[in-house]
Every structure is written in C-alpha cells, then in structure tokens.
C-alpha positions as CSV (number, residue, x, y, z in Angstrom):
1,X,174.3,105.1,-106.6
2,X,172.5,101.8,-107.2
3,X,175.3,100.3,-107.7
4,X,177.4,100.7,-104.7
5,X,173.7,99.6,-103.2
6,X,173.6,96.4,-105.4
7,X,177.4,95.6,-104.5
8,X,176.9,95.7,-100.9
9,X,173.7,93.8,-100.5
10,X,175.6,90.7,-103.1
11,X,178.5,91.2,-100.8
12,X,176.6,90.6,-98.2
13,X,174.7,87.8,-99.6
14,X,177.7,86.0,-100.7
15,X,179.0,86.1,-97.5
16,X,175.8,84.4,-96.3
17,X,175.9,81.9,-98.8
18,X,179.6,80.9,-98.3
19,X,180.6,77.1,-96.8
20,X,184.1,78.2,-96.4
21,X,185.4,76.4,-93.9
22,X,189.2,77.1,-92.4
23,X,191.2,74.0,-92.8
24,X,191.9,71.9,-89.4
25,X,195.6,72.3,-87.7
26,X,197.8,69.3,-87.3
27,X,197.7,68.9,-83.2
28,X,201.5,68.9,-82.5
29,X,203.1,65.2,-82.0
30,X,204.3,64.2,-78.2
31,X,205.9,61.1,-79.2
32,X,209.5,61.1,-77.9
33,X,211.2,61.2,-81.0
34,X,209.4,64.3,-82.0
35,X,210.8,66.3,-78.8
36,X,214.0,65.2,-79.4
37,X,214.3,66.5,-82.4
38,X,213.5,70.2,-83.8
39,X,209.5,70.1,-85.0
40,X,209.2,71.6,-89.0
41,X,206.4,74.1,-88.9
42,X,203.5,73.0,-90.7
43,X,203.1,73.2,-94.2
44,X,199.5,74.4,-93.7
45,X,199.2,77.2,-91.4
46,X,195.2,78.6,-90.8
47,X,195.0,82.2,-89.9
48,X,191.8,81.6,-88.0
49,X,193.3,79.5,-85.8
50,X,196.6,80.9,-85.4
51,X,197.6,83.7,-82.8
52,X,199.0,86.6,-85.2
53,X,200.8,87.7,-82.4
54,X,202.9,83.8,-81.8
55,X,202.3,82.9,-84.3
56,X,201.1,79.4,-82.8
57,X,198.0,78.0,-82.2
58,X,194.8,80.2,-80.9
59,X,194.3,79.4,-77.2
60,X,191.8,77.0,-76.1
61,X,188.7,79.0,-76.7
62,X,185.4,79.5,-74.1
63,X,182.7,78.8,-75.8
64,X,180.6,81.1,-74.1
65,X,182.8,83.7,-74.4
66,X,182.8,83.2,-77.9
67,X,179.0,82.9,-78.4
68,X,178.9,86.5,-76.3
69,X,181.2,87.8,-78.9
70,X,179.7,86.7,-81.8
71,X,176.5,87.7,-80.5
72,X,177.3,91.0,-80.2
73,X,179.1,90.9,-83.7
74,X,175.7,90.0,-85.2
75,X,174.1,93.1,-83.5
76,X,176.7,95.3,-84.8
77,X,176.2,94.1,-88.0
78,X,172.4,94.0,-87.9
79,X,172.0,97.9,-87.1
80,X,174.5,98.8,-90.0
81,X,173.0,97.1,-92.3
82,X,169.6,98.4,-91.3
83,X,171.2,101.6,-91.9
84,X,172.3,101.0,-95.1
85,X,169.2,99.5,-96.1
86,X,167.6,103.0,-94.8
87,X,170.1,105.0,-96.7
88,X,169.7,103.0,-99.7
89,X,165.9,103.4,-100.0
90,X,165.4,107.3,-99.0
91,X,166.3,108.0,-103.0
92,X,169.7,109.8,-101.5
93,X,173.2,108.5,-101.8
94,X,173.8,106.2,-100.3
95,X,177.4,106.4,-99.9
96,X,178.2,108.4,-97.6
97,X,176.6,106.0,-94.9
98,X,177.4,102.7,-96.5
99,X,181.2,104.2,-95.8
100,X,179.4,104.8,-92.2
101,X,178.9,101.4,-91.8
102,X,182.0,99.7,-92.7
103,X,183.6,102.4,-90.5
104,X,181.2,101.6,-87.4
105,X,181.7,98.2,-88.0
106,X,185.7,97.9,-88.1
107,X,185.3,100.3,-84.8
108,X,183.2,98.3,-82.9
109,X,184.8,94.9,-83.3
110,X,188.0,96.3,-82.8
111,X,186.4,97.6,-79.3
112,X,184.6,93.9,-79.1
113,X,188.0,91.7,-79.5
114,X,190.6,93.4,-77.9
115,X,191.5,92.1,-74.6
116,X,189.2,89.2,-75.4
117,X,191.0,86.1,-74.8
118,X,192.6,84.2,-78.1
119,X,190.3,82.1,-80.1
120,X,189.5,81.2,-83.2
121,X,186.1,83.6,-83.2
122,X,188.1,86.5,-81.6
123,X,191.0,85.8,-84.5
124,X,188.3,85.7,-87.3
125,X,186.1,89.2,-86.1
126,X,189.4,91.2,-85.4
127,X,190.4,90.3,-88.9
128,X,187.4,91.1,-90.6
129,X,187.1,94.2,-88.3
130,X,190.3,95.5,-90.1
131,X,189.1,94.5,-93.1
132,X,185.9,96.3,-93.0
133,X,188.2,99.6,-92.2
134,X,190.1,99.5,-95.1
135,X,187.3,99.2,-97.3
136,X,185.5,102.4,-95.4
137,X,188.8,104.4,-96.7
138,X,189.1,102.8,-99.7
139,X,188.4,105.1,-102.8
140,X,186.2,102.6,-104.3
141,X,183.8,100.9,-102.0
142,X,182.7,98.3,-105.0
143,X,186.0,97.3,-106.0
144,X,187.2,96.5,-101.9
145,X,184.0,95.2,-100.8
146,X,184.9,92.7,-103.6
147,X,188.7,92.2,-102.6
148,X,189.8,88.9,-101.6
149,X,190.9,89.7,-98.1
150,X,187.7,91.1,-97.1
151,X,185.9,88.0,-98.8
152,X,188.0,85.7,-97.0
153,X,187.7,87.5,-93.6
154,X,184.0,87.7,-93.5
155,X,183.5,83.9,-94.5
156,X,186.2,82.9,-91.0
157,X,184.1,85.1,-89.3
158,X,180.9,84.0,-90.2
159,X,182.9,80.5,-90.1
160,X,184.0,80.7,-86.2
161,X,180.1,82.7,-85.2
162,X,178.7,79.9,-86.6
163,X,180.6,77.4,-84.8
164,X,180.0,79.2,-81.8
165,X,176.5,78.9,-82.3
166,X,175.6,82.5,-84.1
167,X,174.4,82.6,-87.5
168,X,176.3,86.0,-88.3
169,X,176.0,88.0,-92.1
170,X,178.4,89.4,-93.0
C-alpha cells in the first residue's frame, strides 16, 4: 500500500523537478535550390512538435488557447492528486483510487485536446493523456508509472504548460 503511495508522489515529484526540454525543429529551407530538389526529412524529428496525424510540423499555436488548455490540465491534475493524497492518508488502499486518477486524468485531457487546434501543448497533453490510461489498466501501477513513455510524456507536457505560461505537475 505505501508503496504504490510513495511511487506516485516521486513520480510526481520527478516530473516537477524535470528540465527536459524537447529539442527545436530545423524551420524548412526556401532557398531555390531547396525547392528544386526533393527535401530529406530531418534527422531529428520532436514528437512535441510534430502533428502525429502529418506527420509535419504542429500548427502555429494560439497562445491563449494554449494557456486555456493548460490551465485546465493543471485543474485536472490538481483534484486528482488531491484525491490521491485523500485516499492515501484515510489508512485504506489506496489503489483503487490512485487507478481512479490516472483513469480521470487520461479521460479528461482526451475530452480537453480533441478538436483543439494543433500545437505543441495540445500534442504534449494528448500524449500524456494516453499515457496516463495505459498506466490506469496496467497490472502494476509502480512499474508503469515508472515507464519511460509516461516519464517522457509528462516532462513535454509540463514542457509546453510551462511555455505557455502554466506551471503544471505532473
């Protein structure tokens, strides 16, 4: 019991603590040469600022779109972890609504980013959104809160908030 506690509340202070910061794309060149001849993709390709479904580069992003989005990713966040912390010091079990939380919050930011137009913030919380739900049905909530993918998404997200000008947790 303490230990899925412990594990969520490092996850989630590692994730606070990371400086990850998703590498910058090469703009594309508009010299003529370059558009007379076929463009080699880039050797480095950021999923944070790449459209998953082009697979080119995010649209230009509204900031204040993506401070409203992030904003209301923080407030997801915030009431499940306030949950968990609840759960986690009534002397119960507290997995049952940890697994709560990770579900609420890969429902909620898919509800959040979808239809949201393209950018780097909605990119970043739509991956991490996913990631949360596989680690709600994992069998092992230690072992996937510590998995690489959902490491990697929470630090874009928290990444992009932060660029948008919300200090996100997660």
């Amino acid at each position: 019991m303490s230990t899925v506690v412990l594990t969520c509340v490092s996850v989630l202070a590692l994730a606070a603590c990371s400086e990850a910061e998703p590498s910058p794309t090469a703009a594309p060149s508009t010299s003529a040469s370059a558009s007379a001849t076929t463009a080699a993709p880039s050797a480095t390709t950021d999923p944070a600022t790449t459209d998953p479904s082009t697979g080119g580069p995010t649209a230009a992003a509204d900031p204040a779109a993506d401070k409203k989005l992030c904003t209301a990713a923080k407030k997801i966040a915030d009431t499940t972890k306030a949950d968990v912390m609840k759960a986690a010091t009534s002397g119960g079990d507290p997995t049952p609504t940890i697994r709560k939380a990770y579900t609420e919050m890969a429902q909620e930011l898919a509800k959040a980013t979808a239809g949201a137009p393209a950018s780097e913030a909605v990119t970043a919380l739509a991956a991490f959104g996913v990631a949360s739900g596989r680690v709600a049905t994992a069998a092992n909530l230690d072992t996937a809160a510590d998995a690489p993918e959902f490491q990697k998404t929470s630090a874009m997200a928290n990444s992009a908030c932060k660029k948008a000008g919300v200090d996100t947790n997660f």
